[in-house]
Structure formats: structure tokens, C-alpha cells
PDB file of N, H, CA, C and O in Angstrom:
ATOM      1  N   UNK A   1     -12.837  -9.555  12.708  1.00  0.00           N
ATOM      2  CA  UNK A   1     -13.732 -10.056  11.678  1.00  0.00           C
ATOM      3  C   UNK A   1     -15.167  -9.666  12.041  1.00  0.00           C
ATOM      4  O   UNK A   1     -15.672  -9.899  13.139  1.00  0.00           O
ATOM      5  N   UNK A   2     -15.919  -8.912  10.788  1.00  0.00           N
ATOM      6  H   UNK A   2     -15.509  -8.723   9.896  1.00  0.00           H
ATOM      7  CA  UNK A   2     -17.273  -8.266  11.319  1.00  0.00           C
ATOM      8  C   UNK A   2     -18.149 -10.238  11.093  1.00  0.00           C
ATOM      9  O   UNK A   2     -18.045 -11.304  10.486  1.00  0.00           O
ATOM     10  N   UNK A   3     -18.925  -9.509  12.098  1.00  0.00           N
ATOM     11  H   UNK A   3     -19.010  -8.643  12.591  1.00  0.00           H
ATOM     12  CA  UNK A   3     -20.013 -10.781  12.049  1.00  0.00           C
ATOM     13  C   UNK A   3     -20.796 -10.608  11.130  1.00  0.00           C
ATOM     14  O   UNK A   3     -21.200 -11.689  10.703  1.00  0.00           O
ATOM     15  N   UNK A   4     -21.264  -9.637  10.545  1.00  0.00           N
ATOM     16  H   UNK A   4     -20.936  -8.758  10.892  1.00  0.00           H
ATOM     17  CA  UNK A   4     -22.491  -9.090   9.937  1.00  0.00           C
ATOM     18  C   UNK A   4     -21.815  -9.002   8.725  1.00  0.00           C
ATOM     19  O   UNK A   4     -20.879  -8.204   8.672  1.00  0.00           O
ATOM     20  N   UNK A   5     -22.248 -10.016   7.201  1.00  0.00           N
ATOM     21  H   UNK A   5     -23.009 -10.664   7.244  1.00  0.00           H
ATOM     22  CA  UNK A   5     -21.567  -9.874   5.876  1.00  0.00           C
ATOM     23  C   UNK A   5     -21.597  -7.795   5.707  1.00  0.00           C
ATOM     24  O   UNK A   5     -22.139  -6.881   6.329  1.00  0.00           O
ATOM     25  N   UNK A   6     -20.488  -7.931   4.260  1.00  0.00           N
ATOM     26  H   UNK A   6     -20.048  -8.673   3.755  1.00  0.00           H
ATOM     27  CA  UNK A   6     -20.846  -6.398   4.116  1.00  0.00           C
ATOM     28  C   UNK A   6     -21.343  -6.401   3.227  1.00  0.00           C
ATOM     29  O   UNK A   6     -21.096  -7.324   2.450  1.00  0.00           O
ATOM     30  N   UNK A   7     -22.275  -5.419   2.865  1.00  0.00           N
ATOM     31  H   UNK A   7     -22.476  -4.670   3.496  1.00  0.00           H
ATOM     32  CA  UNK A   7     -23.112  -5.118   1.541  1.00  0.00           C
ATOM     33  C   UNK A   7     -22.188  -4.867   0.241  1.00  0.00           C
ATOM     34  O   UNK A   7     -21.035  -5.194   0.520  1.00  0.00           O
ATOM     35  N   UNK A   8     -22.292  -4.432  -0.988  1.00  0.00           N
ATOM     36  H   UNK A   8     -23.229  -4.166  -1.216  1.00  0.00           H
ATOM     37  CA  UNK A   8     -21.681  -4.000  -1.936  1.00  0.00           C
ATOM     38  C   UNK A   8     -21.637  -2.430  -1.553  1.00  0.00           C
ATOM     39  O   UNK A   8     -20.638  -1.815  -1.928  1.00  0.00           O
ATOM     40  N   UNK A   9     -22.601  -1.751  -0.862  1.00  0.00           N
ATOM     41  H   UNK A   9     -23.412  -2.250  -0.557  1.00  0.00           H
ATOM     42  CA  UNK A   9     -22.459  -0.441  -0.998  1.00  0.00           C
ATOM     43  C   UNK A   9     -21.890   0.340   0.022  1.00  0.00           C
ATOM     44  O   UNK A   9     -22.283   0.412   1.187  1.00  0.00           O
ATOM     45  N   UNK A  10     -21.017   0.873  -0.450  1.00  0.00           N
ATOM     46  H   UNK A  10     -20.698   0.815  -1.396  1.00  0.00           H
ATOM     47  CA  UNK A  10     -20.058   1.802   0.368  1.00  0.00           C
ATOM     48  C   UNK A  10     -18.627   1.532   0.155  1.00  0.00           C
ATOM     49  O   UNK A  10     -18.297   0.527  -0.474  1.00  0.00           O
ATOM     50  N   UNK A  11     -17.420   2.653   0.803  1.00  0.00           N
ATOM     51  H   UNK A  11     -17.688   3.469   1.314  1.00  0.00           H
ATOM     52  CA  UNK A  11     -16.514   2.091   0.338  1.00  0.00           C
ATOM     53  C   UNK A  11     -15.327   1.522   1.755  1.00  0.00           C
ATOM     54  O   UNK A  11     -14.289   0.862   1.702  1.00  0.00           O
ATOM     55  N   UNK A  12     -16.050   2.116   2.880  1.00  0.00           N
ATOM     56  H   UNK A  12     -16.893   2.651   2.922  1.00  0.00           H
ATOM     57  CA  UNK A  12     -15.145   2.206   3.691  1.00  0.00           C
ATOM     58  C   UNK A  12     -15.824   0.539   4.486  1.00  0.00           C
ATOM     59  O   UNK A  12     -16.872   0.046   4.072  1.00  0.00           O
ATOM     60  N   UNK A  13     -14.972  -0.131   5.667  1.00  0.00           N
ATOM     61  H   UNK A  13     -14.120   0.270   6.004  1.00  0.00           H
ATOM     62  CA  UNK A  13     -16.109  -0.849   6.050  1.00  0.00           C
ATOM     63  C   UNK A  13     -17.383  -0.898   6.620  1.00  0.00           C
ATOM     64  O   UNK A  13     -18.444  -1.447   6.323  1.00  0.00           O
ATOM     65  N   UNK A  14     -16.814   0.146   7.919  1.00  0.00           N
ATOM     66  H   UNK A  14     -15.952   0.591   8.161  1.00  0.00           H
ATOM     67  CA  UNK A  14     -18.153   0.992   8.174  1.00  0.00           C
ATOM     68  C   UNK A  14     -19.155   1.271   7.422  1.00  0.00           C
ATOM     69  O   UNK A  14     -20.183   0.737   7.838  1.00  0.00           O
ATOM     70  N   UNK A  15     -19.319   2.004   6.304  1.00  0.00           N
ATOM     71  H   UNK A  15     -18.484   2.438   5.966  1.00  0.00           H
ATOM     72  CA  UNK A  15     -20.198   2.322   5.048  1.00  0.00           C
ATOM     73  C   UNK A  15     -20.890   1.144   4.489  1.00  0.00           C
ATOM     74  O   UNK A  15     -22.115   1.079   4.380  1.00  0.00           O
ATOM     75  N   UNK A  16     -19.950   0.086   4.091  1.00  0.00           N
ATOM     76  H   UNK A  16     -18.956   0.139   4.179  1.00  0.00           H
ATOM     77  CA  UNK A  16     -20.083  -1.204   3.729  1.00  0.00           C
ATOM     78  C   UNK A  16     -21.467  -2.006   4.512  1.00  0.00           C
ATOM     79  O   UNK A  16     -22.333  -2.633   3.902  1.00  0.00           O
ATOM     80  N   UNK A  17     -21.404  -1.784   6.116  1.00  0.00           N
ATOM     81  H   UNK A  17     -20.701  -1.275   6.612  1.00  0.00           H
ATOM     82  CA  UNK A  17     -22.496  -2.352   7.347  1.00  0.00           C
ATOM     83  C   UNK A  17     -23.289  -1.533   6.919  1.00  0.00           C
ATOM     84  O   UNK A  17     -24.022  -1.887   5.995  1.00  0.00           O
ATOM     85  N   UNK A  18     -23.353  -0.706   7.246  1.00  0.00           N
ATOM     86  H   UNK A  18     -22.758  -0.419   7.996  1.00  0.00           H
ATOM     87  CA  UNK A  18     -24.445   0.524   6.938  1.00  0.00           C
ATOM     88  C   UNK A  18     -24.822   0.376   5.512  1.00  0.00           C
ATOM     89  O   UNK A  18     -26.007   0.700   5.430  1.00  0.00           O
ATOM     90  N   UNK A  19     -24.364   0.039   4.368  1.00  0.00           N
ATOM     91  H   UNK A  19     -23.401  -0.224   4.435  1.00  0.00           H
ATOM     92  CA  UNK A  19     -25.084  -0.177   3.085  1.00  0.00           C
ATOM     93  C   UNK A  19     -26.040  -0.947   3.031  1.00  0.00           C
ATOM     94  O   UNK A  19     -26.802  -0.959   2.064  1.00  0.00           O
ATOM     95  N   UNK A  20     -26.172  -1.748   4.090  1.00  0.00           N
ATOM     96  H   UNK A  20     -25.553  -1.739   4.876  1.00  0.00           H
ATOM     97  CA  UNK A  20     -27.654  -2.692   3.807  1.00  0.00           C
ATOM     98  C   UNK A  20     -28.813  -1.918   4.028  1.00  0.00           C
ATOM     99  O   UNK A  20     -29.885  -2.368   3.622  1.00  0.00           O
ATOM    100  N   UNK A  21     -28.771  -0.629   4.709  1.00  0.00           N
ATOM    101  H   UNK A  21     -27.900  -0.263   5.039  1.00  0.00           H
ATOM    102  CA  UNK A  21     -30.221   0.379   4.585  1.00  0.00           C
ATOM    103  C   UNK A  21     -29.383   1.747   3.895  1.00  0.00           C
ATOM    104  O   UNK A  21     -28.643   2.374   4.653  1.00  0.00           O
ATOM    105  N   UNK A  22     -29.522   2.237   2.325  1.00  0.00           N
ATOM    106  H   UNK A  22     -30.123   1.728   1.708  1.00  0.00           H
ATOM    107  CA  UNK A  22     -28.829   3.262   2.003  1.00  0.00           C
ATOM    108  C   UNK A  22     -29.851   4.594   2.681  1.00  0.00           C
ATOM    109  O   UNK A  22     -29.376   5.727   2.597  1.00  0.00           O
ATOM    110  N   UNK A  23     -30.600   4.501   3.037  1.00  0.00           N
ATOM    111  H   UNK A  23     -30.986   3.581   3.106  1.00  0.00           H
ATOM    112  CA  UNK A  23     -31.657   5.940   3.776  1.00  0.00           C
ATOM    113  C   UNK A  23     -30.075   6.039   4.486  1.00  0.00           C
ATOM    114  O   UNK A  23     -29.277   6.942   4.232  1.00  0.00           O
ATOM    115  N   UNK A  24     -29.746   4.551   5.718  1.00  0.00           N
ATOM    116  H   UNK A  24     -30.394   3.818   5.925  1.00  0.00           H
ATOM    117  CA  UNK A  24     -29.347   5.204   6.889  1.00  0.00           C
ATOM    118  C   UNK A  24     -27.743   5.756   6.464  1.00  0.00           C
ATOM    119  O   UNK A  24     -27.084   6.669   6.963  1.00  0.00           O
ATOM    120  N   UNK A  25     -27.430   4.862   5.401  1.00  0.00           N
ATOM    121  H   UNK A  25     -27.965   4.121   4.996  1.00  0.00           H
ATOM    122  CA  UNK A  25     -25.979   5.409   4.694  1.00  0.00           C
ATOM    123  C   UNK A  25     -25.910   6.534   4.224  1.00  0.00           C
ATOM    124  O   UNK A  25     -24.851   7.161   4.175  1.00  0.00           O
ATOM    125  N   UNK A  26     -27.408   7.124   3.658  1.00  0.00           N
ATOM    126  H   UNK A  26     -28.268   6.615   3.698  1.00  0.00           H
ATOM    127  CA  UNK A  26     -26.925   8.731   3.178  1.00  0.00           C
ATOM    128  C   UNK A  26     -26.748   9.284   4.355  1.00  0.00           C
ATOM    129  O   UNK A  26     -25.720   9.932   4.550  1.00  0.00           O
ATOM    130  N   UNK A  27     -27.951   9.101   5.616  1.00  0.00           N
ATOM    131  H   UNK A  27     -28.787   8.575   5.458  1.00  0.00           H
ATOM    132  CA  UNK A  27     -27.960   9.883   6.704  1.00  0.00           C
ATOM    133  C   UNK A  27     -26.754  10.325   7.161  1.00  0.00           C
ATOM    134  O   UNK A  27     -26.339  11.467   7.359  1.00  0.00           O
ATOM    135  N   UNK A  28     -26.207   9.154   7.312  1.00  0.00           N
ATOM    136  H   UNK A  28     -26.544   8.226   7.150  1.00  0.00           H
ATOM    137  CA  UNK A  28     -24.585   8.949   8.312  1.00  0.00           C
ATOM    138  C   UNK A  28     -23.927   9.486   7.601  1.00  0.00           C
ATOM    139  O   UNK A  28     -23.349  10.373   8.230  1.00  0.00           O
ATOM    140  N   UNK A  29     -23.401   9.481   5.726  1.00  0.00           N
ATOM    141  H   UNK A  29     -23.870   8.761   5.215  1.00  0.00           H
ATOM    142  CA  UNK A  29     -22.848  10.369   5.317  1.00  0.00           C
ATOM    143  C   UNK A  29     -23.091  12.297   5.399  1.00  0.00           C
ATOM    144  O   UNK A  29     -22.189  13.131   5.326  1.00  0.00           O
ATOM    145  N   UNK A  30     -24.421  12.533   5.548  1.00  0.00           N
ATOM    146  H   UNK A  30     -25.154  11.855   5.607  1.00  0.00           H
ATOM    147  CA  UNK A  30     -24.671  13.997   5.739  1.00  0.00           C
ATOM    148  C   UNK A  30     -24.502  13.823   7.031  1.00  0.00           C
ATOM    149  O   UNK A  30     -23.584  14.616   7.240  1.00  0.00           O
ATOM    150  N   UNK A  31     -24.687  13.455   7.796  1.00  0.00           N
ATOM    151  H   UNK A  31     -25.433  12.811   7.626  1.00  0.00           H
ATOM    152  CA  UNK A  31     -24.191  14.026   9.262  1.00  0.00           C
ATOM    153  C   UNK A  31     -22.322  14.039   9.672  1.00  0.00           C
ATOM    154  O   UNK A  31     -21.684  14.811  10.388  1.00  0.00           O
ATOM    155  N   UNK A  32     -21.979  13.101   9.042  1.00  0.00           N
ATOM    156  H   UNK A  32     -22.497  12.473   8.460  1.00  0.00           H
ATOM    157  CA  UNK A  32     -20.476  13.384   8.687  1.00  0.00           C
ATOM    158  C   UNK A  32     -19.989  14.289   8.228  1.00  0.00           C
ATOM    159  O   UNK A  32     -18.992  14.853   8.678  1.00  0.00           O
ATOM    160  N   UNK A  33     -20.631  14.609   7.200  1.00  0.00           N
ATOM    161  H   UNK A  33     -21.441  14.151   6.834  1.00  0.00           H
ATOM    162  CA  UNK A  33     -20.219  15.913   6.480  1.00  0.00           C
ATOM    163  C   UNK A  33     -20.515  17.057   7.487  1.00  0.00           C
ATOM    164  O   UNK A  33     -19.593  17.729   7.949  1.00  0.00           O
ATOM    165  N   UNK A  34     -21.531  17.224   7.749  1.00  0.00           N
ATOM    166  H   UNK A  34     -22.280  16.678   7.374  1.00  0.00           H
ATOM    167  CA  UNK A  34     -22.056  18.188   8.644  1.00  0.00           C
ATOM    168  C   UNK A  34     -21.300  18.649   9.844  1.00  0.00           C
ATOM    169  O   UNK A  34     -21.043  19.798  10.203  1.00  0.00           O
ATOM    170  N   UNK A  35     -20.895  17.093  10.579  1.00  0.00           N
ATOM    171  H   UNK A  35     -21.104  16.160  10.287  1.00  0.00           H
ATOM    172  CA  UNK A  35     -20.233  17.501  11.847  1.00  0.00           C
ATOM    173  C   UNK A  35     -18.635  17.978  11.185  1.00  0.00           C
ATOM    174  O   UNK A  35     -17.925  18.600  11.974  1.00  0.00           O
ATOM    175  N   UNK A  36     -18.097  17.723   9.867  1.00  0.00           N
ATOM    176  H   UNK A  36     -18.675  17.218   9.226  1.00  0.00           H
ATOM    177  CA  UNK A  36     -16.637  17.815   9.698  1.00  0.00           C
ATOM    178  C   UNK A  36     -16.535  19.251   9.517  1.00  0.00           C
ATOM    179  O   UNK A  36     -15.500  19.818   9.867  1.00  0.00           O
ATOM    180  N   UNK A  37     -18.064  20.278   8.709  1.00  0.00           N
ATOM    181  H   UNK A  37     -18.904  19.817   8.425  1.00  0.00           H
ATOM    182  CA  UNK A  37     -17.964  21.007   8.851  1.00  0.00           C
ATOM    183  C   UNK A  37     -18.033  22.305   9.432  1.00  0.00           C
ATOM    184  O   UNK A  37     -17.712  23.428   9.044  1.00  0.00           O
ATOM    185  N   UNK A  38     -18.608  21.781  10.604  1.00  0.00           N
ATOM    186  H   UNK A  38     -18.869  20.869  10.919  1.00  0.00           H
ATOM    187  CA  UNK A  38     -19.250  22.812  11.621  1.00  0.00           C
ATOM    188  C   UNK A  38     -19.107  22.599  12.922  1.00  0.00           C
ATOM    189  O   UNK A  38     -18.596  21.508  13.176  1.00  0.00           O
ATOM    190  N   UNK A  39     -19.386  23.278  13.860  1.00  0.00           N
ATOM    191  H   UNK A  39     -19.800  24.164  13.654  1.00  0.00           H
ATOM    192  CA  UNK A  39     -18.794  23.530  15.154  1.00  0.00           C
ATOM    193  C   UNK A  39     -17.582  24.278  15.704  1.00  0.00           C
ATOM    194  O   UNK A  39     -16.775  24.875  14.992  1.00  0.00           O
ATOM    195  N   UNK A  40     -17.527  24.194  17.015  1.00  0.00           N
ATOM    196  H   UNK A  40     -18.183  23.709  17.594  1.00  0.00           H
ATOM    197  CA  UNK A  40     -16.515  25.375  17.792  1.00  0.00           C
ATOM    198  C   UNK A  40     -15.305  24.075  17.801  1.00  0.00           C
ATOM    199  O   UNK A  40     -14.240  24.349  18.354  1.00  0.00           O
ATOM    200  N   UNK A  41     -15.457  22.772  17.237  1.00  0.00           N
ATOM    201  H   UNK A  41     -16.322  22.549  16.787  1.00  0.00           H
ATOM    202  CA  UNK A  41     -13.987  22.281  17.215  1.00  0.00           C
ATOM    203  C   UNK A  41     -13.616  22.329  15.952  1.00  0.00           C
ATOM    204  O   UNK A  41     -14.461  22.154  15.074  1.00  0.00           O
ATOM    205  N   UNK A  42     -12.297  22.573  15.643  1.00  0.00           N
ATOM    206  H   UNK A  42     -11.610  22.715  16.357  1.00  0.00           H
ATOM    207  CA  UNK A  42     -11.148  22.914  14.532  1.00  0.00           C
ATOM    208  C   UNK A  42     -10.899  21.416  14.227  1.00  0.00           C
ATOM    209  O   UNK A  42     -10.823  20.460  14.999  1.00  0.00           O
ATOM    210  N   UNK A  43     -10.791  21.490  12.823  1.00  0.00           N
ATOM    211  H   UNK A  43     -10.853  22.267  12.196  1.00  0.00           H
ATOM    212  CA  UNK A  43     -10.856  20.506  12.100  1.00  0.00           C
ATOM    213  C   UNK A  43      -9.986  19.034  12.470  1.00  0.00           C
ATOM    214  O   UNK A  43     -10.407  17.879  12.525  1.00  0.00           O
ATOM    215  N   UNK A  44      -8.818  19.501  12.661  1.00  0.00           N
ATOM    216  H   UNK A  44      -8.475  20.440  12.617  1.00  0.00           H
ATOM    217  CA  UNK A  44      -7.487  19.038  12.966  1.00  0.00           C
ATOM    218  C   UNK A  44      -7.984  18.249  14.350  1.00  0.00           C
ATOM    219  O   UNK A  44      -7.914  17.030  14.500  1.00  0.00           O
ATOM    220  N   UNK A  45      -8.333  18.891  15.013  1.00  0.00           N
ATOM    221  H   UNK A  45      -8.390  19.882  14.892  1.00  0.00           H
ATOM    222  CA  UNK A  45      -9.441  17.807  16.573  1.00  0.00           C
ATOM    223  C   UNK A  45     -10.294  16.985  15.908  1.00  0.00           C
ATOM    224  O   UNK A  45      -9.827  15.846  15.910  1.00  0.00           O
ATOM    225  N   UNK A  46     -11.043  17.032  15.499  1.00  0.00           N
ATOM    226  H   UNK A  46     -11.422  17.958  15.497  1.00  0.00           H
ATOM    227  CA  UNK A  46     -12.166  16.432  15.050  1.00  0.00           C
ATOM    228  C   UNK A  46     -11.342  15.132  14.009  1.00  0.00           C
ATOM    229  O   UNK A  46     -11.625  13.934  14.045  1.00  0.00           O
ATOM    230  N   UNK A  47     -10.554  15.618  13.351  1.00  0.00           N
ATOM    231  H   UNK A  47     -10.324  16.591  13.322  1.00  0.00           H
ATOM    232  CA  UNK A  47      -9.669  13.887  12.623  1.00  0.00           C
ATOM    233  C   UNK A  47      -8.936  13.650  13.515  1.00  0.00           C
ATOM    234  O   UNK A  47      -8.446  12.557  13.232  1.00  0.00           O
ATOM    235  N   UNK A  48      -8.382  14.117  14.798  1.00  0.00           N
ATOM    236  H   UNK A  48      -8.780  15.005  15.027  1.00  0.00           H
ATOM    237  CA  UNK A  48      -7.806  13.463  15.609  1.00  0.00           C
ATOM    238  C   UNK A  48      -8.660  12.094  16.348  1.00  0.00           C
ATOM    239  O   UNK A  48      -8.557  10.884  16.549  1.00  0.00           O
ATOM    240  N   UNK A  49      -9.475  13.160  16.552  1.00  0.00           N
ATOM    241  H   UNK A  49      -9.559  14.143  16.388  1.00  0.00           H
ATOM    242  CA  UNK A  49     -11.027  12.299  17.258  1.00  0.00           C
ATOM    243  C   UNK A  49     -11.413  10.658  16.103  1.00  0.00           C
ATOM    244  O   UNK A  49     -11.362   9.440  16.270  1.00  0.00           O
ATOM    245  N   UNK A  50     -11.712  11.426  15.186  1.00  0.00           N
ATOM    246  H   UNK A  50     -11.753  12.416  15.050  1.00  0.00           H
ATOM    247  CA  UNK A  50     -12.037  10.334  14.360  1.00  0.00           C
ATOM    248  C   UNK A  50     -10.926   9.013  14.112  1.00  0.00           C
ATOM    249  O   UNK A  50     -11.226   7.821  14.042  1.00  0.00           O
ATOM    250  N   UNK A  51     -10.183   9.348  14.053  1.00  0.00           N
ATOM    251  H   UNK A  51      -9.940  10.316  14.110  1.00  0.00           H
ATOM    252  CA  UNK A  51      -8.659   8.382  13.984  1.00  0.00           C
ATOM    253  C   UNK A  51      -9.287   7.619  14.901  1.00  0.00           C
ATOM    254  O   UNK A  51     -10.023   6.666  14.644  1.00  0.00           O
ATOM    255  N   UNK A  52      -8.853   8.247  16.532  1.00  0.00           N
ATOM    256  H   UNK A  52      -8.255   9.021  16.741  1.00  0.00           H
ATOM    257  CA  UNK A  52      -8.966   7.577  17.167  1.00  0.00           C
ATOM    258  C   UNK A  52     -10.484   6.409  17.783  1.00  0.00           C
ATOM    259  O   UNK A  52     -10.450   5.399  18.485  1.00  0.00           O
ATOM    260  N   UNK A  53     -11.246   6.878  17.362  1.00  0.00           N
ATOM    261  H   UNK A  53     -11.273   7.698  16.791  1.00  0.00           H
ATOM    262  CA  UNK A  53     -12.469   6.209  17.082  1.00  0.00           C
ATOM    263  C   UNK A  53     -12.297   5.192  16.247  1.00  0.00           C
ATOM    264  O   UNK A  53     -13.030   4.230  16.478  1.00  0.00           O
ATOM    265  N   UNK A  54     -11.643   5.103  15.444  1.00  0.00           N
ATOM    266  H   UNK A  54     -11.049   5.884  15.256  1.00  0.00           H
ATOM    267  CA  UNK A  54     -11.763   4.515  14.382  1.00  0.00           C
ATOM    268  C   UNK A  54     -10.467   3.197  14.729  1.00  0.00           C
ATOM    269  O   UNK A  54     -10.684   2.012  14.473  1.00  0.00           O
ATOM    270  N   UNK A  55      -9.306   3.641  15.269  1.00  0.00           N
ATOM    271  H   UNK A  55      -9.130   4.603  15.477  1.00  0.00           H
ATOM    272  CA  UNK A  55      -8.291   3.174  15.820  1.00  0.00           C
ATOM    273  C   UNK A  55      -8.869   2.023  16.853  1.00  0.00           C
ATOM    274  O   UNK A  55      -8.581   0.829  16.930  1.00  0.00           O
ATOM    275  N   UNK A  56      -9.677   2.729  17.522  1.00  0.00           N
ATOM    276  H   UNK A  56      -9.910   3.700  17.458  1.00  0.00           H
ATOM    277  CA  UNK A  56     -10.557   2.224  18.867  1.00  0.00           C
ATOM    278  C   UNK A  56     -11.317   0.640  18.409  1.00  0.00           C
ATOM    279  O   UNK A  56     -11.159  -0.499  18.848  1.00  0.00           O
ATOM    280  N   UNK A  57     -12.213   1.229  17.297  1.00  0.00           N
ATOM    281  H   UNK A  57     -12.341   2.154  16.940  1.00  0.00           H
ATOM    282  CA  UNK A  57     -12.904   0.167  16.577  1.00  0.00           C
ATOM    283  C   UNK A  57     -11.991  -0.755  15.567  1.00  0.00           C
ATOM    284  O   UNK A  57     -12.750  -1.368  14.817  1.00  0.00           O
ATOM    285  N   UNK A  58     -11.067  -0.956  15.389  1.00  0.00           N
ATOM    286  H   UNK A  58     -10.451  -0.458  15.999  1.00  0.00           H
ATOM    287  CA  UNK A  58     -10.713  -1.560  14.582  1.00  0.00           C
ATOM    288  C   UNK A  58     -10.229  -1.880  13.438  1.00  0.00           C
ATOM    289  O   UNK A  58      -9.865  -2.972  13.001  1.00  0.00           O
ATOM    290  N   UNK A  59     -10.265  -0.131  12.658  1.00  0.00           N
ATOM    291  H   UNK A  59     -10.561   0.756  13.013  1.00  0.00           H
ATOM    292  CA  UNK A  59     -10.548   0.314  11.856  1.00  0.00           C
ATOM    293  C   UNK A  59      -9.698   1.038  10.765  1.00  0.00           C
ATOM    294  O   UNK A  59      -9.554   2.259  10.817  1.00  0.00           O
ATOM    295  N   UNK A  60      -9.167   0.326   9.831  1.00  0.00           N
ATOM    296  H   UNK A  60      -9.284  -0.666   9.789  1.00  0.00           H
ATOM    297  CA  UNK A  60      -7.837   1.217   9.228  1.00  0.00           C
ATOM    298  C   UNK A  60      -8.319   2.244   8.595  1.00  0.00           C
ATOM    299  O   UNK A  60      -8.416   2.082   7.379  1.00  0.00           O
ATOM    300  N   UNK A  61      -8.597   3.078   8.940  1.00  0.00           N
ATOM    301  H   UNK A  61      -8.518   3.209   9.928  1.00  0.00           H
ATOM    302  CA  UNK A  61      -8.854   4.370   7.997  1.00  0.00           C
ATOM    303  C   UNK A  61      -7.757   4.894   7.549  1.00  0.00           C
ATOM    304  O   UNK A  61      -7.799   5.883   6.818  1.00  0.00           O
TER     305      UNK A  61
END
């Protein structure tokens, strides 16, 4: 259970925390995007990674 209510904006929960400043919600969305699309790791790592981050935190993605 997050301590911190969630905003209306966003859809995921994560997004949801982060909707109470949308600057920092677009940010975090372009840098998401950014890192999903670029770099020397292959995609398939990088949602492995994220799962497990996400797994880590709590997080049903």
C-alpha cells in the first residue's frame, strides 16, 4: 500500500505518484521512451530489466 495518495494522472501506479508534478511525469515518460529506444542493450534485456524492477518494487506491470 503506497503511502503517498495517487493523483488522477497517469495510468500505471508509478505514473499515478509522479502525476502530482506532470513537468516530472512528461520527463520520466521521455526518458522512458528514450532509454527503450536506444542503447547497446537489445530490447528484450531492457523489459527483462524492467519486469524485474518493477517485480522488485511491487509492481504488476
Amino acid at each position: 500500500m503506497s503511502r503517498i495518495e495517487f493523483s488522477k494522472i497517469g495510468t500505471t501506479p508509478f505514473q499515478k505518484l509522479l502525476g502530482h508534478n506532470k513537468l516530472i511525469l512528461a520527463n520520466w515518460e521521455e526518458l522512458a521512451e528514450t532509454l527503450s529506444q536506444q542503447g547497446k542493450l537489445n530490447s528484450e534485456l531492457k523489459e527483462q530489466i524492467r519486469r524485474s524492477l518493477a517485480y522488485k518494487n511491487q509492481c504488476s506491470y
